[in-house]
N, C-alpha and C positions, 0 to 999 in steps of 0.2 A: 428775443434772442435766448433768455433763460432756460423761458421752457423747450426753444427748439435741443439746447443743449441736453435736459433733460430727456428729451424724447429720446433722442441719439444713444447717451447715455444706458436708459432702458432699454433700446431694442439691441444694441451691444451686447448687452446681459443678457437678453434672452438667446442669441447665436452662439454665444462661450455655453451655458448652460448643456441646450441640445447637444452642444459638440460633445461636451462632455459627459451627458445621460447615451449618445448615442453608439451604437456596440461596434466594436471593434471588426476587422475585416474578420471570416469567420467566428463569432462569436454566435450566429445563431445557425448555422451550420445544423450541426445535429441535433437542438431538443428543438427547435420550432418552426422554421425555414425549413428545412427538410433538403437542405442543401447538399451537393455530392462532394463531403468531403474527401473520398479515397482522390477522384478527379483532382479536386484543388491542390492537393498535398505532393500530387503524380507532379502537376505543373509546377509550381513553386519548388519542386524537389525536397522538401522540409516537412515535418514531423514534427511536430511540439508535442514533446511525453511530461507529466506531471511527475513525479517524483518527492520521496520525501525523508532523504539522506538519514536512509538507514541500508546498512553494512548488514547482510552481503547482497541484499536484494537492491538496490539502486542506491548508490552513493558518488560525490564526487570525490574522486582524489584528490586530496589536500599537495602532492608531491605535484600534479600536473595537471593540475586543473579539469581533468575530464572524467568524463560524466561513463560509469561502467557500472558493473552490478550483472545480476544474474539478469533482472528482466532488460535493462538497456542495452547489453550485450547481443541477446536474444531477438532484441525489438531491431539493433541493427542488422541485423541477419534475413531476418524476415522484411522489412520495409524495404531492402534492397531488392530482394525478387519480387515486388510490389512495385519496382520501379523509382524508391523514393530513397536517394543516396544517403540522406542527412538526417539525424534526427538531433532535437535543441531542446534542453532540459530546462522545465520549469520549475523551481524548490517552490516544493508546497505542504504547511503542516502537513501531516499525515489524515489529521480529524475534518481537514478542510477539500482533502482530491477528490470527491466527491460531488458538492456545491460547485469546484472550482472546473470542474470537469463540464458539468450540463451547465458553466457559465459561458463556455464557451474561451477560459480562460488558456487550455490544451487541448489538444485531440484524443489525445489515450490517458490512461494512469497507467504508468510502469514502473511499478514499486513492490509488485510480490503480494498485492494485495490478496487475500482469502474471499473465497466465492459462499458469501450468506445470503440466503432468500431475503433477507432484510436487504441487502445490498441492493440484490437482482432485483427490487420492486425499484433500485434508480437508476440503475446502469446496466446496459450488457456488460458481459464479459466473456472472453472468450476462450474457450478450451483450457482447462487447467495444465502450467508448466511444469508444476513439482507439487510431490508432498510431503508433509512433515510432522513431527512430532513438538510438543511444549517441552519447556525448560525454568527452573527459577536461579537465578541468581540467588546467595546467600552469602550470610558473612563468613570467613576459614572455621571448620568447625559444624557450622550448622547446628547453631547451640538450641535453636527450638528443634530439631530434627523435622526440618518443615520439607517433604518429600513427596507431594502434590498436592493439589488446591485442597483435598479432604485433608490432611494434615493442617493445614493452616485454618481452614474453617473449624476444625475442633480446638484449635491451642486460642484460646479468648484471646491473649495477649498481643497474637500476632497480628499483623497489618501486612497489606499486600499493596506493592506499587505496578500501575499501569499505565502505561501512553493511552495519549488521548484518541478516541477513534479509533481504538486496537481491539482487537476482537477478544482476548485477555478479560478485558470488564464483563464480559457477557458470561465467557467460561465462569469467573466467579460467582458474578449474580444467580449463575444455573447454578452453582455445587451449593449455595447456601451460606455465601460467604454475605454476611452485612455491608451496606458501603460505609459505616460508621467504620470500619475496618480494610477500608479499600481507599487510596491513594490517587490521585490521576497527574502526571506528569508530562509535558509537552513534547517531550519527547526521551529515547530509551537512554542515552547518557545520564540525564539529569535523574532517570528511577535510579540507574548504578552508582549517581552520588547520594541519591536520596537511601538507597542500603548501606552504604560504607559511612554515613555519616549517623545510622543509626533511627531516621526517621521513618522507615517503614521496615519489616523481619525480612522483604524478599521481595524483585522484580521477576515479574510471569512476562517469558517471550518466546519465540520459538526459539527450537535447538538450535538454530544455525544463528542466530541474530546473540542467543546466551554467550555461543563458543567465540562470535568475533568481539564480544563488546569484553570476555574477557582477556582479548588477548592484546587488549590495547587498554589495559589498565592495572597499576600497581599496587591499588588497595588492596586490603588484606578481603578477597573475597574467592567464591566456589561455585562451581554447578553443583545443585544438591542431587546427590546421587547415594541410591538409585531413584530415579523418579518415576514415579504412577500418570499415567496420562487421565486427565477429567472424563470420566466418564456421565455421558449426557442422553438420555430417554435411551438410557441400556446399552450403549454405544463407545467405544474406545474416539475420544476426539481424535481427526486427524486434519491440518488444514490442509487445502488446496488452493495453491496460488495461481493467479490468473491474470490478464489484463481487460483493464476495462474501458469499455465505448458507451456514449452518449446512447440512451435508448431509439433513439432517430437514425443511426447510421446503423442498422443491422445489415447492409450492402457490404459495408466498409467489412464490419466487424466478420462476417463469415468469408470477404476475402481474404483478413487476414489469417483466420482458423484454416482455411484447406491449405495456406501454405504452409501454419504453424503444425498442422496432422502428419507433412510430409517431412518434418525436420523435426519434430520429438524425438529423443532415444538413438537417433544418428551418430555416427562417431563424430563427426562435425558439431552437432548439441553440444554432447558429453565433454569435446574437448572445450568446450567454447567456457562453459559453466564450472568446469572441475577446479579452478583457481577460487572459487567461490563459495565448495564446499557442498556442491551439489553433483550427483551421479546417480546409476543405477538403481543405486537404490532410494532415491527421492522422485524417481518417476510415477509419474500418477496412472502410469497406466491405462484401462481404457473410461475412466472415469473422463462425465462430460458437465460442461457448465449447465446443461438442461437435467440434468440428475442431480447436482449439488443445489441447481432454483428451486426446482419444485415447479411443478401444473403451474403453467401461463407465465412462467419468468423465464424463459430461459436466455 
């Protein structure tokens, strides 16, 4: 009778186990199944976007709960002429949308993410939404005069803080900045405490993420101005924000590009985004995700 119990026992454990190694209903969808996610998503009406509550590109409203931003705004616009009413935000570090993307954990990243060939060797993405310039955060003052990454790489003293998975670390690493001198932070609040309380000279983010995180905070702090944008293999950095799809759904992903080519620059866009700090002049223009990948990513 023991061992029957035992037997029991064990084969129990192995049915919880499988259940639990086994993947979720689309989770292989786009990197290995090669499944029709646009179809799935049509059916079910729902959209799972990944997201990584940063202001002004994807954040939840703390006053009501909902899920807005420049790309989630934009993603509702588009998934509706796609046929798919709803989209349900998943919070996901920012270092982790990525991994969490070709897990099968979401369908899209709609966070404002920037299109790097490094990126595009794991995900599509599609057609850039906006572009932008960097920004540092400093204490009132700007007592190192730290007024782009070549400022801060010449003052020994200085320390630069950055989120994790932020394309910032890279800007540095290019200008010649040491990481012995570089910071990594979980996310962009916690660099703007880590400035105000003195543990790094400056948080590198973009302009528009600089201009909201100061405007919801009382410490004694500043955009340093005027600022020099990183210049990189002779080039004026400039990001291009974009969304991104599992490399398996390129069907999905270029449907949702000819919608998203018919609704860039629209007054419908513009008005949609301008609460966010984005317009005319953050449009990318005719700039494409295949010219930002480079040969065989795009």
């Amino acid at each position: 009778m023991l061992q029957k119990l035992r037997f029991a026992a064990g084969a129990l454990a192995i049915v919880l186990l499988v259940a639990w190694l086994w993947p979720r209903p689309g989770e292989l969808d786009g990197e290995t199944s090669g499944g029709d996610t646009l179809a799935r998503i049509r059916a079910s009406g729902v959209v799972r976007v990944g997201f990584a509550n940063e202001a002004p590109y994807a954040f939840v409203d703390t006053a009501t709960g909902h899920l807005t931003g420049e790309a989630p705004e934009l993603a509702r616009l588009i998934f509706r002429q796609l046929g798919v009413p709803e989209i349900e935000g998943v919070l996901t570090e920012f270092g982790s949308l990525i991994p969490a993307l070709k897990a099968g954990r979401f369908d899209v990243i709609a966070a404002g993410m920037y299109i790097t060939p490094a990126r595009c060797r794991e995900v599509l993405f599609s057609d850039p939404t906006y572009a932008i310039g960097e920004a540092f955060i400093v204490p009132d003052g700007n007592p190192l005069g730290l007024h782009g990454y070549r400022d801060l790489r010449d003052t020994p003293e200085a320390v630069l803080g950055v989120v994790t998975g932020a394309i910032q670390l890279r800007y540095a690493r290019e200008m010649g900045i040491p990481d012995a001198r570089i910071r990594i932070f979980p996310d962009a609040p916690s660099a703007v405490d880590g400035v105000a309380a003195g543990r790094v000279s400056a948080y590198a983010g973009t302009s528009l993420t600089v201009n909201d995180l100061l405007s919801k905070t009382d410490a004694p702090l500043a955009r340093a101005e005027p600022f020099e944008d990183p210049v990189i293999d002779g080039k004026p950095v400039k990001g291009f924000g974009a969304f991104g799809f599992r490399r398996n759904d390129r069907t999905f992903r270029d449907a949702f590009n000819q919608v998203l080519k018919a609704t860039i620059g629209t007054p419908q866009h513009l008005e949609l985004v301008e609460p966010f700090g984005f317009g005319e002049n953050t449009l990318p223009g005719d700039v494409t995700a295949a010219q930002l990948c480079g040969a065989g990513h795009d």
